[in-house]
C-alpha positions as CSV (number, residue, x, y, z in Angstrom):
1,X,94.4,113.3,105.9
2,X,96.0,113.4,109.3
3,X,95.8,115.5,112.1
4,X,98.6,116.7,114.1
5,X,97.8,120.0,116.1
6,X,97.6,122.6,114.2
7,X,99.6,120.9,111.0
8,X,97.4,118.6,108.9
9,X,99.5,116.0,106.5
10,X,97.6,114.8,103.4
11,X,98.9,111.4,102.9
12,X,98.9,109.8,99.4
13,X,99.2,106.2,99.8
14,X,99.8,104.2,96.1
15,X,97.1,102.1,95.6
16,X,99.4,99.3,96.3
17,X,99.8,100.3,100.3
18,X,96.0,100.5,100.2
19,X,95.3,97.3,99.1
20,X,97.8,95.6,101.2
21,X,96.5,97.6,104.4
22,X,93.3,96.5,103.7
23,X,94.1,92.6,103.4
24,X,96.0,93.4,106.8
25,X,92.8,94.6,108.9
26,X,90.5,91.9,107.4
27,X,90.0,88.6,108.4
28,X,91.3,85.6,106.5
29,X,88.2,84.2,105.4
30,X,86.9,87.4,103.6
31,X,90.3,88.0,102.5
32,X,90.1,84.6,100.8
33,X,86.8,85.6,99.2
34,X,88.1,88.6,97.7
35,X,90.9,86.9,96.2
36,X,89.2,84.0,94.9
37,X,86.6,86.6,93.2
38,X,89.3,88.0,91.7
39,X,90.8,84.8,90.5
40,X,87.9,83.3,89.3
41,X,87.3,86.7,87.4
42,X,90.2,86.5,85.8
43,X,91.6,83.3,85.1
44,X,94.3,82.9,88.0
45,X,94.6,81.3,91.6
46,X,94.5,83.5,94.8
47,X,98.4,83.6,94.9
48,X,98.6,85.4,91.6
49,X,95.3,87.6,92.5
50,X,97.4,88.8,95.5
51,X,100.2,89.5,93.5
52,X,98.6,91.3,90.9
53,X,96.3,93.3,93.6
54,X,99.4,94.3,95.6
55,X,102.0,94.4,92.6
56,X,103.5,98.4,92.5
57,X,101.1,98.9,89.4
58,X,98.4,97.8,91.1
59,X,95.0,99.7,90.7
60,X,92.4,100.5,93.2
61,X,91.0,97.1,94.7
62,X,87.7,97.9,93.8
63,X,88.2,98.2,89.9
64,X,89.3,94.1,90.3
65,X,85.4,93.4,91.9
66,X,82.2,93.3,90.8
67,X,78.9,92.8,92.5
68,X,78.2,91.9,95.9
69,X,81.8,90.9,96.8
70,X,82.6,94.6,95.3
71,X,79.7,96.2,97.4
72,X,80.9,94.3,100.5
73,X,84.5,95.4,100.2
74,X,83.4,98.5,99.5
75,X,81.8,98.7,103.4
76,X,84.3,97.3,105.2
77,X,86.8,99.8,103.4
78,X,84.7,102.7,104.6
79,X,84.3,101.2,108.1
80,X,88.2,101.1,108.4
81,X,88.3,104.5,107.2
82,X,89.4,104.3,103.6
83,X,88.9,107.3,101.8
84,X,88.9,105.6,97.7
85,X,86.4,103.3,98.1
């Protein structure tokens, strides 16, 4: 939700924007992480675990983590102001 005076917008970003702002503000080593994590989980290499992360059908980048690495992205989402995690 942005602010603009009096007029307040509620944005609705597709999960797809989300995840691909969030690999934009992070740095390329914990971007790397989070891919891998996902690829490892599921049987592809990062290339395909951006793909499918950032793919128009794309769910909530949280639902492809588990654990720690899920926990972690979780912070770093709130820090930068993400509002699904």
């Amino acid at each position: 939700m942005l602010t603009f005076g009096h007029a307040v917008l509620d944005l609705v970003m597709t999960n797809k924007q989300l995840n691909t702002a969030f690999f934009t503000i992070i740095d390329e080593k914990t971007k790397m992480e989070i891919l891998g994590e996902i690829a490892k989980h599921y049987g592809i290499n990062k290339s395909e675990a951006l793909e499918e992360v950032t793919d128009e059908e794309a769910e909530n980048l949280l639902d492809y983590l588990t654990g720690r690495i899920r926990n972690a992205a979780s912070a770093i989402m709130k820090r930068h102001g993400f509002s699904n995690c």
